[in-house]
N, C-alpha and C positions, 0 to 999 in steps of 0.2 A: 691428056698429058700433063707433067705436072713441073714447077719448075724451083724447085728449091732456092730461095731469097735470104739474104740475111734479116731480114723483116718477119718475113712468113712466107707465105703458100701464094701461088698464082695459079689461078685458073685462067688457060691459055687454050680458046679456039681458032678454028683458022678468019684472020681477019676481024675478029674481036677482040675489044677493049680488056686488060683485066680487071679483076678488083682482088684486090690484095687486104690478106690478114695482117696488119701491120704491129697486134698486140693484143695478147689475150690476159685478162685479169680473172684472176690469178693469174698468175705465170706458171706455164708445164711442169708438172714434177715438185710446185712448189711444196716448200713442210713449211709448219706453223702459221697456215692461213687463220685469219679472224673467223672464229664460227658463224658470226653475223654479217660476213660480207657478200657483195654483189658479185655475180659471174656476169662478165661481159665479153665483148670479141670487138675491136674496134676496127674496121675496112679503112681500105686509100680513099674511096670515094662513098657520098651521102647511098644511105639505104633504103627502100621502099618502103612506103607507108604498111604498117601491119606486121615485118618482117621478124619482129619480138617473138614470135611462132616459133621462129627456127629454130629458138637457142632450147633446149633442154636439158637439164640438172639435174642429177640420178644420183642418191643416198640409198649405201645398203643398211644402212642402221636404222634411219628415222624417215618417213615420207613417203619413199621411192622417190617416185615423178615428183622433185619437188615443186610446190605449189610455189605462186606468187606473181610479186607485178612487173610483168615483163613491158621494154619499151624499144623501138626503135628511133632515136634521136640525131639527124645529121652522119655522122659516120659509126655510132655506135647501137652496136646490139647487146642490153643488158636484162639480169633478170635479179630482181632482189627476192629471195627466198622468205614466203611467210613466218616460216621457223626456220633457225641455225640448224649450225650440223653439229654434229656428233664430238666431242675429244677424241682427237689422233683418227676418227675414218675418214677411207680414202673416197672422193667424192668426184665423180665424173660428168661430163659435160660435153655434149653434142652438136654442132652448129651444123644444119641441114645445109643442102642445095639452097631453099627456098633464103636465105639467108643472101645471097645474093653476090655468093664466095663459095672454091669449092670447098666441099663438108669438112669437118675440123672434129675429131675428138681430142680432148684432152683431158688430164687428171691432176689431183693436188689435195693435199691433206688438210685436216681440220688440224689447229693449233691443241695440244695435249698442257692440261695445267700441269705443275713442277710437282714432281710426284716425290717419294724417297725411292723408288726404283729399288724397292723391298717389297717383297710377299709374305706379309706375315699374317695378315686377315684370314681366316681358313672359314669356309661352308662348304658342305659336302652333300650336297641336296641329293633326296634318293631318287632312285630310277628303278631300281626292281630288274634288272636285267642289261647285259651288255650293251656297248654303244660303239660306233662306229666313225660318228663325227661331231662334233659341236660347232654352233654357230651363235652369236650377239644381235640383235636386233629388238626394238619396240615394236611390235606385232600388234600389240591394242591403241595405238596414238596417246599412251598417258606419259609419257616424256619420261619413260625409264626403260632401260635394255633387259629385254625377255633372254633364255638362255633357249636353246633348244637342240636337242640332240637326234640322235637317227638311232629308234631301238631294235635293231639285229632282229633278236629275239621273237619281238612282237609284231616284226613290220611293222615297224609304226614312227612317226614324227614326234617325239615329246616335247611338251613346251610347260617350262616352269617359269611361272611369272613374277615379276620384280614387283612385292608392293612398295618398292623405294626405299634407301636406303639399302641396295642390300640385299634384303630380305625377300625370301623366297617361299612360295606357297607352295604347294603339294603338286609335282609334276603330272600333268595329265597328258595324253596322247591327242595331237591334234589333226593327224591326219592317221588314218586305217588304210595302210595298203593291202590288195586281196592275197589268197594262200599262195598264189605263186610266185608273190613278184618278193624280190628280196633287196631292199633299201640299200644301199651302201653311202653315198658322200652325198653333201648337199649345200647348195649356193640359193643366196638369199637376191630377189630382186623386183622392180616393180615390174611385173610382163605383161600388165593388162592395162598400163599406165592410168592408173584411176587413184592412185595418191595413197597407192601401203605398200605393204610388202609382201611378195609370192612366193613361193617357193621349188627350186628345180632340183630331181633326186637325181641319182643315176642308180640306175636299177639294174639286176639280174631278173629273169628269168628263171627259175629253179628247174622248172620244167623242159628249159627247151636248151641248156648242155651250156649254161654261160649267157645267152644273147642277150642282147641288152635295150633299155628304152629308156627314155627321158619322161620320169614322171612328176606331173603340174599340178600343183595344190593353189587354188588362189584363195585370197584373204580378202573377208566381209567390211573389214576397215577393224573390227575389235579381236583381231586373231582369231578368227573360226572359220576353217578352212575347210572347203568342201570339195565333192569330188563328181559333181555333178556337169554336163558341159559346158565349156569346152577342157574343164579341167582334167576330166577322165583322158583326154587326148595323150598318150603318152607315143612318142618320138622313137620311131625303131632305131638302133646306134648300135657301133659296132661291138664283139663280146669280150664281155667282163670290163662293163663301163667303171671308172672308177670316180677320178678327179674331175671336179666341173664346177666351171666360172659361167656366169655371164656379163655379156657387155654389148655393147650397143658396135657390133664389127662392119657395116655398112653406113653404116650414119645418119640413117634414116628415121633416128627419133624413138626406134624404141630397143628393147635389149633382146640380142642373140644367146645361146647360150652355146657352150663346147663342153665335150666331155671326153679323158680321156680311154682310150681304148686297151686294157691290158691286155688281154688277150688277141686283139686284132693289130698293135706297131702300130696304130692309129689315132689321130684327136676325129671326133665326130661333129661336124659344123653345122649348128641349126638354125636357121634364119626366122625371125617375128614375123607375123603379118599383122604387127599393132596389136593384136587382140588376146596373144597369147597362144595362138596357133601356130605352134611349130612343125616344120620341114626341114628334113636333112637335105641341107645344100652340098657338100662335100663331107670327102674322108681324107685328110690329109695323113702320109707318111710320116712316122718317127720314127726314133730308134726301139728297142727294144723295151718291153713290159713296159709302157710310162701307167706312173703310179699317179702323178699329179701335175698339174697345170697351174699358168699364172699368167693373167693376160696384162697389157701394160704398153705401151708408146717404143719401144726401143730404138726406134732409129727417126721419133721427131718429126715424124715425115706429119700427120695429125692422122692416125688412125692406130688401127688395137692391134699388136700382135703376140706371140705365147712365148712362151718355153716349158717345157716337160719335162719333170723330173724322169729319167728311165731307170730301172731295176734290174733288167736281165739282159741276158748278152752281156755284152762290153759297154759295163754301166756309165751312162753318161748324161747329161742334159742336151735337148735338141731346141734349135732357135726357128723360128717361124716369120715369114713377117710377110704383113696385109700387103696388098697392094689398092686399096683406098674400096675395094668395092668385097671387101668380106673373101677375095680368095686368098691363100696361107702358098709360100715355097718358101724355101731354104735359100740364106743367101749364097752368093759367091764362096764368102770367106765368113767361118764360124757358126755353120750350120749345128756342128757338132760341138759339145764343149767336153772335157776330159775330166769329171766332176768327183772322182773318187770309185770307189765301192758301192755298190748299193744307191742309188742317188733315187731317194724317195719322196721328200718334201723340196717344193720350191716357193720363192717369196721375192718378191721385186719391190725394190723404191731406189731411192737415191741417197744411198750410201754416204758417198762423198764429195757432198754438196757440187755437184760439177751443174746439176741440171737435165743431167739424163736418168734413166733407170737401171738400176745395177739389179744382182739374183744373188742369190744367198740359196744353198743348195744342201741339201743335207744328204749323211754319209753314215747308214747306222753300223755296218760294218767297219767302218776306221773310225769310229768315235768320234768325230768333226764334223764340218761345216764347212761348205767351199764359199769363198768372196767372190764373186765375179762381176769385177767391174768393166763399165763401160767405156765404149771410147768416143761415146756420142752417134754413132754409125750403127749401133747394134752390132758390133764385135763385143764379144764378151772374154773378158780375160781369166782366169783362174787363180787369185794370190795364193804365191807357195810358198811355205804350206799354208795348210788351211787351219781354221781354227779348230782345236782340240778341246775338247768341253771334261776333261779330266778324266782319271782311272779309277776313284774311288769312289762312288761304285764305277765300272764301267759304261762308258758312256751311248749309247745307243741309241742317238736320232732322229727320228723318225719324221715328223712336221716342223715346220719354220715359222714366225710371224716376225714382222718388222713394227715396232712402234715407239713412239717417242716416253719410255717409261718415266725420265726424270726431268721432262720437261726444259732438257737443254736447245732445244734445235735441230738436235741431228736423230735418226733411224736405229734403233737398239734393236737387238734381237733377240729372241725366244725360240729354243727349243727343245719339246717334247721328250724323253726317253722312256721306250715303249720295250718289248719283247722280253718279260721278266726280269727283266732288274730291277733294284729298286728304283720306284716312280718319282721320278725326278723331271721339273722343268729346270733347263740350264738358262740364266742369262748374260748374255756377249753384251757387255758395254761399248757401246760405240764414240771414238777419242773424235770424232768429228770429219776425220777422212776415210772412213771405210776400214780403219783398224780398230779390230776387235779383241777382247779383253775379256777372262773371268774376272769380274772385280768381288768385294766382299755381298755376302751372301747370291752371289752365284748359283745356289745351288737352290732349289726351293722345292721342298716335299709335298708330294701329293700321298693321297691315301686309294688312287683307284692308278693301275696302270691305263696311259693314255697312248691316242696313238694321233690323235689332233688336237691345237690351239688356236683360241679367238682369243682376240682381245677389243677392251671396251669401257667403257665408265658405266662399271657394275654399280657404283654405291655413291652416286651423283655429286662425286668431291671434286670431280673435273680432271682426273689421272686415270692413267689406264689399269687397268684391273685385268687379270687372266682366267679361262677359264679352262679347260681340258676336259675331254671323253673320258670313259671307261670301260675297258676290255676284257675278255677273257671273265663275263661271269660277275665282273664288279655288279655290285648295288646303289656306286653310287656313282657321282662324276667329283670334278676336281673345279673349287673358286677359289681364286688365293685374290687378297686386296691390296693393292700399293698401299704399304702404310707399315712403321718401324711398329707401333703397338701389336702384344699379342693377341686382341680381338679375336673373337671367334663367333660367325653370324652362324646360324639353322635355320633352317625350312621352319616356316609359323607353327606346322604340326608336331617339332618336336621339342620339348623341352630339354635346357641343355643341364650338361651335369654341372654339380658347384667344388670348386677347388679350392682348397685351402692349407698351408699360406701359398703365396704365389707371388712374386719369387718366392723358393723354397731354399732354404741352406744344404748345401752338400751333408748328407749324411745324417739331414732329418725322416722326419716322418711326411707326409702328404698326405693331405685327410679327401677324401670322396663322395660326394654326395650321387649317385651315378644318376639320380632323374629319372628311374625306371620304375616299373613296378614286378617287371620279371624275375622269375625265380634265380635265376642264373643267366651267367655270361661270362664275358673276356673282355678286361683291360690292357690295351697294350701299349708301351711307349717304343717310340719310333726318336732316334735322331734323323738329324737335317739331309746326312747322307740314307735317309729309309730304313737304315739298320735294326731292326728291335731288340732294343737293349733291355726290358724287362714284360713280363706278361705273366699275367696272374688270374686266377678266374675271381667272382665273387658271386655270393648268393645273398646276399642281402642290400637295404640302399645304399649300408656307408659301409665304406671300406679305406684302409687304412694301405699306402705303398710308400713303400721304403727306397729312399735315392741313395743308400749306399752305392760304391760304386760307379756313379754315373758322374761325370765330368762339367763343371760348370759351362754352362749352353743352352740354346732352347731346344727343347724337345716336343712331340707330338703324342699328346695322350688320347688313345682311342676307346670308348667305349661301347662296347655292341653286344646287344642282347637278342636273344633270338628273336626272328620276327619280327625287331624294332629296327629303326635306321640305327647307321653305327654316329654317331659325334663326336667329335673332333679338337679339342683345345689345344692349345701353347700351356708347355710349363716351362719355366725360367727356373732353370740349378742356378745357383750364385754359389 
């Protein structure tokens, strides 16, 4: 039984003492933690010798299990991390039974340096084939964020490596799924708790009409992931698995994974046995088709509960919440949430600095974004309206992320528009209470449609950087960098083209070096809204284009010859 304190948590048996959580460091939910600080849990009364055991620290970006020196001293249980965390990731933390208190998760963000909360940095690293999802994370331990995507196409895990700064080496396939199984989303975590990071697919079945399994790739410590056992182990779940988190939903020390069920109205709940061997422990009910998931604290109690974006039927978000031992019901009040149209991407943090967790709900059919803030109980509210991400081009939705782009304190957000429009990330300024804002450069062009966002400190300046998928047949994926310069990184393997002058005056000329040795191709310029406002072909290296006509602004000039990756610069009309 459990007894809610204004302190903390009491574990209450019959005719037993309690011992009480009296303060967790960090504090729940907090944003702008010091990268380099101590997770601790302090009790009413002194702790058992050794009890340092209990506390565990889980990084999806850097570490996993993170490593370091844990203590038990008097009434505190602390753990000082050999290495910091990440800019802006969200970093979770476990205090077992054995801890001498009932179990506690909680969550809290790394502090994001002050960024310009502008995407102007453009790489467009190749991929050779559709993508489905992308994810951030250091995969080799060299202290820089790997990108990695899920290729449709090839069944396959890609993973293109950060040699720092930035820069990005030639995408290679890191995990080979067999002819049948067909990849879709995928979540990064440590599952064998050995100190890197794993990774969990949600798969189809091609063969067997949708059904679906939870497929395990673990990682050597230098990102090379194998599929030998127990990693071959994959998790039967219900069909057409889509969305999938994990997290530690027991509190038992190491990470569960969920995935959502589109096809089955259901989340599929898998429980660790430490080692990576998972079992489906439950199927809990939702609403209809949920596309996505997001797990997170909602109602403070200290354990993990969801919400699900839903798509079909009577599109809505559905609320979930633990009850301390990994099983999921629906509250009383606001099981349901009334989220729009379409409601495909979900995203939690604390909006408005209150200390609980808010959802940010996306709407690709109304072109918006639902706020739903909390009221500390896990009621989630809907603000009306919702935020509208603009009509030009049309806006359409699809994924959510929350991060502190400009390094003010509070949760911004990011989201994707997918399903043929021009590829556009939209970004929602956050004024500090959960109200949302297009502010200037709002709008930020990609060159591959997306249909998910990560974000991370792609280019080790200490700000968040974005990155997005690519769909429908793209070649390549989408890295846009916080930073007001028009910088433009490549993959090592390609050489970029040279432009000259740049800025350019309205209604000169623009000279081209394209950096190729192909016979032919197509240059094209793209404004901010994806429009292409001029395209021309060329057959030799220099070629000469004309800004008549075009509007002072920046623009995106593409080059792409056949065979070769397309590249990507900024040109400035003045």
């Amino acid at each position: 039984m459990r007894f809610l304190t204004l302190l903390g948590f009491v574990f209450a048996a019959s005719g037993a003492s309690a011992q009480v959580i009296t303060s967790l460091l960090p504090p729940r939910n907090a944003r702008s933690v010091a990268r380099s600080t101590a997770v601790a849990a302090t009790l009413s009364a002194p702790v058992a010798v050794g009890a340092g055991s209990a506390l565990h620290v889980f990084s999806a970006q850097a570490g996993g299990h993170k490593a370091g020196t844990a203590t038990a001293t008097g009434n505190v249980i602390s753990l000082t991390p050999t290495v910091g965390f990440k800019p802006g990731e969200v970093v979770r933390a476990t205090l077992t039974a054995a801890g001498s208190a009932v179990p506690q998760v909680w969550q809290f963000t790394a502090a994001a340096g002050q960024g310009a909360g502008v995407f102007r940095g453009v790489s467009n690293p190749v991929i050779g084939s559709s993508t489905s999802d992308v994810e951030v994370a250091d995969l080799d331990n060299d202290s820089d964020l790997d990108l990695l995507v899920v290729d449709v196409i090839n069944r396959a895990i890609t993973v293109t490596r950060n040699l720092g700064g930035g820069t990005f080496a030639v995408p290679a396939p890191a995990l080979v799924l067999p002819p049948n199984y067909s990849p879709q989303e995928l979540a990064i975590g440590d599952l064998d708790n050995d100190g890197d990071l794993d990774l969990a697919i949600s798969t189809y079945f091609s063969t067997q009409g949708g059904n679906g399994a939870i497929t395990i790739g673990l990682n050597d410590g230098q990102g090379n992931f194998t599929t030998t056992a127990p990693a071959t182990l994959s998790t039967l779940v219900g069909n057409q698995p889509l969305g999938i988190e994990v997290g530690d939903i027991d509190a038992d020390g190491d990470l569960d994974i969920l995935t959502a069920s589109y096809a089955g109205n259901s989340v599929s709940v898998c429980r660790n046995n430490g080692s990576a061997g998972f079992t489906l422990a439950a199927t809990v009910a939702v609403g209809d088709s949920p596309r996505d998931l997001a797990l997170g604290d909602l109602d403070s109690d200290g354990d993990l509960d969801f919400v699900t974006a839903n798509g079909g039927g009577t599109p809505n978000a559905s609320v979930r919440l633990n009850d301390g031992s990994g099983l999921f019901t629906a509250p009383a009040q606001g099981g349901s949430l009334s989220t729009g149209l379409q409601s495909i991407g979900v995203a939690l943090g604390d909006v408005d600095r209150d200390g609980d967790l808010d959802a940010l709900v996306t709407n690709p059919a109304g072109g918006s974004v639902s706020v739903c803030l909390n009221n500390g109980a896990a009621l989630l509210t809907p603000v009306v309206p919702a935020v509208v991400l603009g009509l030009v081009p049309a806006a359409t939705p699809f994924d959510v992320a929350l991060g502190d782009i400009d390094g003010d304190g509070d949760l911004d957000g990011l989201a994707v528009n997918a399903y043929g429009n021009a590829p556009t990330v939209r970004v929602m300024t956050n004024d500090g209470l959960g109200g949302f804002s297009l502010g200037r450069d709002a709008v930020v062009a990609l060159s591959a449609t997306p249909n998910h966002i990560a974000l991370g400190d792609l280019d080790g300046d200490g700000d968040l950087d974005l990155a997005t998928d690519g769909i429908s047949g793209s070649t390549t994926f989408n890295v846009r960098f916080n930073q007001l310069t028009t910088a433009t990184q490549q993959p090592a393997s390609a050489a970029p083209a040279t432009i000259w002058p740049n800025p350019v005056g309205r209604g000169t000329t623009l000279h081209l070096l394209t950096g190729t040795t192909a016979a032919a191709g197509t240059i094209t310029v793209q404004n901010l809204l994806g429009q292409i406002v001029h395209q021309q072909a060329f057959q030799q290296a220099k070629s000469d284009i004309t800004t008549a006509g075009l509007a002072p602004g920046l623009y995106l000039l593409t080059v792409q010859a056949p065979g070769q990756p397309a590249r990507t610069q900024h040109v400035v009309v003045e």
